[in-house]
TIMI-793466 format. One record per atom (N, C-alpha, C): residue in three letters; x, y, z; atom name. Coordinates in nm, 2 decimals, m for minus. Layout:
residues N
NODE     r        u        v        w    a
NODE   ALA        X        Y        Z   CA
...
END
This chain:
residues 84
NODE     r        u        v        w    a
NODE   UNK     0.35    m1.75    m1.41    N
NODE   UNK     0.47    m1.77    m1.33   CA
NODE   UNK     0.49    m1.66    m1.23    C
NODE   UNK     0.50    m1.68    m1.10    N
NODE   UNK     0.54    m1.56    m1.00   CA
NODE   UNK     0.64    m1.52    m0.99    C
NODE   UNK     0.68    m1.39    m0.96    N
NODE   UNK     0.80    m1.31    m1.00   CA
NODE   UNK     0.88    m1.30    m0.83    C
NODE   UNK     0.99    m1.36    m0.88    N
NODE   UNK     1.06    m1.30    m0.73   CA
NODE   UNK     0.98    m1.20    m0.70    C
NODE   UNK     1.02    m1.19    m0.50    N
NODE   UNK     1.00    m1.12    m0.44   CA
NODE   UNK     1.15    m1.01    m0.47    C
NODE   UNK     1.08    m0.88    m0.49    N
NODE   UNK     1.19    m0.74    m0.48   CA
NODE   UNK     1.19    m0.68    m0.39    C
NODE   UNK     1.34    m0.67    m0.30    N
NODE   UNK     1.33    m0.60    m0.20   CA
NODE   UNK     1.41    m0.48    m0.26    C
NODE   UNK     1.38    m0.41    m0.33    N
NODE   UNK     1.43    m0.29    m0.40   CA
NODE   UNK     1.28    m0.23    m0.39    C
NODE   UNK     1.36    m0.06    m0.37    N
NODE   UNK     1.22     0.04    m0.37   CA
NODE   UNK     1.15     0.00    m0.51    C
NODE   UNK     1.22     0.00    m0.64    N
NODE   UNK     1.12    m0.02    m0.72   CA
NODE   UNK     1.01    m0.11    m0.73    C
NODE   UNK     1.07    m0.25    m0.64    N
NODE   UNK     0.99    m0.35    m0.62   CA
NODE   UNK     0.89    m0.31    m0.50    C
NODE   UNK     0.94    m0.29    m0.42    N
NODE   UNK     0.81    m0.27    m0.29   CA
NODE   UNK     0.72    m0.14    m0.36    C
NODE   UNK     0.78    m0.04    m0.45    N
NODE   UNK     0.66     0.05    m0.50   CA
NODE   UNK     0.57     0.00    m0.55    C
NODE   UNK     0.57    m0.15    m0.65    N
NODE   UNK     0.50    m0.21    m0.71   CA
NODE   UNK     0.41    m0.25    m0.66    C
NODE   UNK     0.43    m0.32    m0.57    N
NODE   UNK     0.37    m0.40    m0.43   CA
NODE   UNK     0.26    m0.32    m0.38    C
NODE   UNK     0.32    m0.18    m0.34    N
NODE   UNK     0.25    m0.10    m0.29   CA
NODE   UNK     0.12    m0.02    m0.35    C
NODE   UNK     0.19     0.02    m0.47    N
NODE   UNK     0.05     0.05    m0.53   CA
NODE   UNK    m0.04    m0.10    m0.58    C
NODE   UNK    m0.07    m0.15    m0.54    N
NODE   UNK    m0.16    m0.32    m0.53   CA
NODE   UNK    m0.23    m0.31    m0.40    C
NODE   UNK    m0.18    m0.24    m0.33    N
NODE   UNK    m0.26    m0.27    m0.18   CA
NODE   UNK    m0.35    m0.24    m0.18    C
NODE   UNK    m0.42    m0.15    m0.17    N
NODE   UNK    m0.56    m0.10    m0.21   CA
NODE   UNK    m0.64    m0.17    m0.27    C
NODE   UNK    m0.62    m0.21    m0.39    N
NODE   UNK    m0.68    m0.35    m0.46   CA
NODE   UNK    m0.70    m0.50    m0.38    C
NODE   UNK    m0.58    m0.47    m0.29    N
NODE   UNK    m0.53    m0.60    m0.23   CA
NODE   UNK    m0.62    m0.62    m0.13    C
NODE   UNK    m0.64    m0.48    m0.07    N
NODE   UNK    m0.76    m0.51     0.04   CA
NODE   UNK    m0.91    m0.53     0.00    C
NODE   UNK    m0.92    m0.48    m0.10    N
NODE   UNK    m1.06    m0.50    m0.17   CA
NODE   UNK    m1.09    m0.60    m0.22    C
NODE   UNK    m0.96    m0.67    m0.24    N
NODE   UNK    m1.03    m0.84    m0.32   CA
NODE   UNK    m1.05    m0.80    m0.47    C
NODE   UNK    m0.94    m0.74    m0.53    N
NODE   UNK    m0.98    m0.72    m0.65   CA
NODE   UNK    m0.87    m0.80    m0.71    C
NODE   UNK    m0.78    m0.88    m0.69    N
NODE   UNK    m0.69    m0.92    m0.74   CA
NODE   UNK    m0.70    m1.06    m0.78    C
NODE   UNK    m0.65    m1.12    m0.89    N
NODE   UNK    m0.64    m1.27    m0.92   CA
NODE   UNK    m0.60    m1.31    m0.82    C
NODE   UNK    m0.63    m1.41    m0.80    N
NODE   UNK    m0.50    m1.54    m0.68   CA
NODE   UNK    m0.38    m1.54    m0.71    C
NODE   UNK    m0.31    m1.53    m0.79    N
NODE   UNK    m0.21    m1.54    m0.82   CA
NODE   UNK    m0.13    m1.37    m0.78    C
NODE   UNK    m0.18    m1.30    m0.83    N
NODE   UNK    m0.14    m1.15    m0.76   CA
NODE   UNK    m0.16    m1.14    m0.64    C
NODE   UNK    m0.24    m1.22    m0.59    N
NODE   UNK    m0.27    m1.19    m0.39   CA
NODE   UNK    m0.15    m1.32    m0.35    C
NODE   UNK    m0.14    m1.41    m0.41    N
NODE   UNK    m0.04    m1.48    m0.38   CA
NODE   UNK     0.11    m1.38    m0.38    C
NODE   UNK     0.15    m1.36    m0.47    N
NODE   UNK     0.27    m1.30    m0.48   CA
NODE   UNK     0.26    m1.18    m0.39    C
NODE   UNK     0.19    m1.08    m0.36    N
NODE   UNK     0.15    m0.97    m0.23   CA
NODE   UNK     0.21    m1.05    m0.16    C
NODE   UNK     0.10    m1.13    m0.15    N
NODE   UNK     0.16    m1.18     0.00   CA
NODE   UNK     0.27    m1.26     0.05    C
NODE   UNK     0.34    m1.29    m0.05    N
NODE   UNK     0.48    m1.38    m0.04   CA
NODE   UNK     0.57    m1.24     0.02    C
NODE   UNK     0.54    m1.14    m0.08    N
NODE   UNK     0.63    m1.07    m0.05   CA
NODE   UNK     0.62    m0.97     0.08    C
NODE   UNK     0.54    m0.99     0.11    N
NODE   UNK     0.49    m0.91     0.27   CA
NODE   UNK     0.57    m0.99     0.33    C
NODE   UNK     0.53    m1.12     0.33    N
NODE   UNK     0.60    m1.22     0.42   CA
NODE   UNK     0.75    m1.21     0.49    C
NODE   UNK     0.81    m1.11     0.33    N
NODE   UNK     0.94    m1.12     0.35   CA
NODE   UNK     1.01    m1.02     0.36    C
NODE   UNK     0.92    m0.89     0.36    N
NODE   UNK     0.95    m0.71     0.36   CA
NODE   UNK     0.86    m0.72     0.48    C
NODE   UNK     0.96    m0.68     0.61    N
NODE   UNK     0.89    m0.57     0.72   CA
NODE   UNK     0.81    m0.45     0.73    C
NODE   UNK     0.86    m0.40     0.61    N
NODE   UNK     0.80    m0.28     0.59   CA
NODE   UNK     0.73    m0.27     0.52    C
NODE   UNK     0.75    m0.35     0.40    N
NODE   UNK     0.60    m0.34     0.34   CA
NODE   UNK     0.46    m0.41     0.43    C
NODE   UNK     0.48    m0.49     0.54    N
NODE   UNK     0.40    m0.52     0.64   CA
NODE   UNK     0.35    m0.40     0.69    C
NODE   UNK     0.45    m0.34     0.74    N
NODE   UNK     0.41    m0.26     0.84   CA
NODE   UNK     0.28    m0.15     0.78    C
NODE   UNK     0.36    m0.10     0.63    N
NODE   UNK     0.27    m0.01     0.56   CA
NODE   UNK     0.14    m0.04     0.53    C
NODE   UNK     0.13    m0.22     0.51    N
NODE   UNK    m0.03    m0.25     0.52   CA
NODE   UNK    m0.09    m0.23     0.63    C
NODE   UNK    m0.03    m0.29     0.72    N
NODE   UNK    m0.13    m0.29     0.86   CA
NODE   UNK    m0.17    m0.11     0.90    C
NODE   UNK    m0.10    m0.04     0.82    N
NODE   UNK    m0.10     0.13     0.88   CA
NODE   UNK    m0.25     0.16     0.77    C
NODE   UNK    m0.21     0.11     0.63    N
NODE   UNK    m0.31     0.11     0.51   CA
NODE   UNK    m0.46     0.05     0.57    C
NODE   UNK    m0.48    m0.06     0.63    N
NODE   UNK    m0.61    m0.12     0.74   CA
NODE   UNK    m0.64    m0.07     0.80    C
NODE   UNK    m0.57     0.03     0.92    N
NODE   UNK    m0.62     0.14     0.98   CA
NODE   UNK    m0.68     0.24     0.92    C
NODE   UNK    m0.58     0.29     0.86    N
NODE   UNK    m0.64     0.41     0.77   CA
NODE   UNK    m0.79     0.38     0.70    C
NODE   UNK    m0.80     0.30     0.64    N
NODE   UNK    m0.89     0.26     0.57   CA
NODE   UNK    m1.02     0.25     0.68    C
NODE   UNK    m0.99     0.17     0.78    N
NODE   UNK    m1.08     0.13     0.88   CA
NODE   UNK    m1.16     0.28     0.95    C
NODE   UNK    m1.04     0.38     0.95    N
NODE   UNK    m1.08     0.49     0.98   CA
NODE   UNK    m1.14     0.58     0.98    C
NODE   UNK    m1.12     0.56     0.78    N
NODE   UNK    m1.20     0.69     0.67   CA
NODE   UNK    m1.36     0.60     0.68    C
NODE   UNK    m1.37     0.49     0.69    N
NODE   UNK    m1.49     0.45     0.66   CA
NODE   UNK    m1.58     0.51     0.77    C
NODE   UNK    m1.54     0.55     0.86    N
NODE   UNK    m1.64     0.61     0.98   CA
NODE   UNK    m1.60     0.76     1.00    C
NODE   UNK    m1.56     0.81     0.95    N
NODE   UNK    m1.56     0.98     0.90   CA
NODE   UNK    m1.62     1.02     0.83    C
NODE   UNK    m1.64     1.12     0.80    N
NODE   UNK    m1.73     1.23     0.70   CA
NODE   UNK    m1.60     1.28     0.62    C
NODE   UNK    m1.59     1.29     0.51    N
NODE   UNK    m1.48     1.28     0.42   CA
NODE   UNK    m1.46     1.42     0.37    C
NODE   UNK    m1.35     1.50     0.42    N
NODE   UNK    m1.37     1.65     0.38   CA
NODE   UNK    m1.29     1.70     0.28    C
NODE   UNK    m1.29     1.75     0.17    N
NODE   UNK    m1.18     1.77     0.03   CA
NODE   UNK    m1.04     1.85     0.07    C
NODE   UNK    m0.95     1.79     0.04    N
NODE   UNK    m0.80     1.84     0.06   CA
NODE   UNK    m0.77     1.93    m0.04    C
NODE   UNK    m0.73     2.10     0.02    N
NODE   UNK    m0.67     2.15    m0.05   CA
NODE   UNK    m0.53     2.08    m0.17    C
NODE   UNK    m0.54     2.20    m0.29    N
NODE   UNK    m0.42     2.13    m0.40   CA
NODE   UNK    m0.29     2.14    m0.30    C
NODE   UNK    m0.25     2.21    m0.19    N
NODE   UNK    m0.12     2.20    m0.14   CA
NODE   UNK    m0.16     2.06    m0.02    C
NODE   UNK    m0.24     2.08     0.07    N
NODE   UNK    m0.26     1.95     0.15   CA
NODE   UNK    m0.21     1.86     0.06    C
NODE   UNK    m0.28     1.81    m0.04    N
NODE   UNK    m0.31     1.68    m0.12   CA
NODE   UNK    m0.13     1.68    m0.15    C
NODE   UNK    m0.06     1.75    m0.17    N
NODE   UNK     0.11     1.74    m0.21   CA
NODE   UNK     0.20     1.77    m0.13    C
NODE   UNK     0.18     1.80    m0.01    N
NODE   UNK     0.22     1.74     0.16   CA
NODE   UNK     0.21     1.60     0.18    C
NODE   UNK     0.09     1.57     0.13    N
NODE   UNK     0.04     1.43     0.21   CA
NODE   UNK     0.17     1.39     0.11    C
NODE   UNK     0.11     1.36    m0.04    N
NODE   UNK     0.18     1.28    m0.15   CA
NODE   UNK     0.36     1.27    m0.12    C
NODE   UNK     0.44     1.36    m0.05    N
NODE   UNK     0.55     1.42    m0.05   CA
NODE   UNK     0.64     1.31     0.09    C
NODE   UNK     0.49     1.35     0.21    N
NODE   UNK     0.53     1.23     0.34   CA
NODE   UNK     0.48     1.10     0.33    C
NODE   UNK     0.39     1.09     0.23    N
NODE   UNK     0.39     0.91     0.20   CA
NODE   UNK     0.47     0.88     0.16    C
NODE   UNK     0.54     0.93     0.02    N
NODE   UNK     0.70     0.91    m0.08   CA
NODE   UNK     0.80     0.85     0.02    C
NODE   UNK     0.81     0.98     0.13    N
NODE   UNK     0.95     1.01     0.20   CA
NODE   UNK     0.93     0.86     0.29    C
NODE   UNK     0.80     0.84     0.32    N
NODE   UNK     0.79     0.73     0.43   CA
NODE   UNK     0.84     0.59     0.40    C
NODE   UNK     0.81     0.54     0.23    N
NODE   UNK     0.78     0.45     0.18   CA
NODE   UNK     0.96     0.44     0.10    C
NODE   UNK     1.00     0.56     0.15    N
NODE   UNK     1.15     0.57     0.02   CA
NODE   UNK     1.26     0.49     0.15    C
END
């Protein structure tokens, strides 16, 4: 059974951590179904995939360089703030 769509942070956080899988094709039908209903119906969670495609599109043609422990909790801090 599919679960409403949540337009509450708790709900788009859910969503969100799925994307990555989402773009990989790792998900049942039924989980890419519900993604995508609710993309359909959050702007923002749109927006954050289409940024997630880029990004992703990006790292694949870079040379991948290791993030300091404070970088790595900047980043973690401005994705939160972005996504809150």
């Amino acid at each position: 059974m599919e679960r409403p769509h949540r337009h509450t942070k708790a709900g788009c956080l859910r969503i969100l951590r799925s994307l990555s899988a989402y773009l990989d094709d790792e998900l049942t039908s039924d989980v890419c179904r519900e993604i995508r209903a609710h993309l359909g119906a959050c702007p923002r969670c749109e927006e954050f995939l289409d940024g997630l495609r880029v990004t992703v599109s990006l790292c694949r043609h870079l040379e991948a360089k290791p993030l300091s422990p404070t970088a790595k909790a900047q980043l973690r801090r401005q994705i939160l703030k972005a996504i809150g």
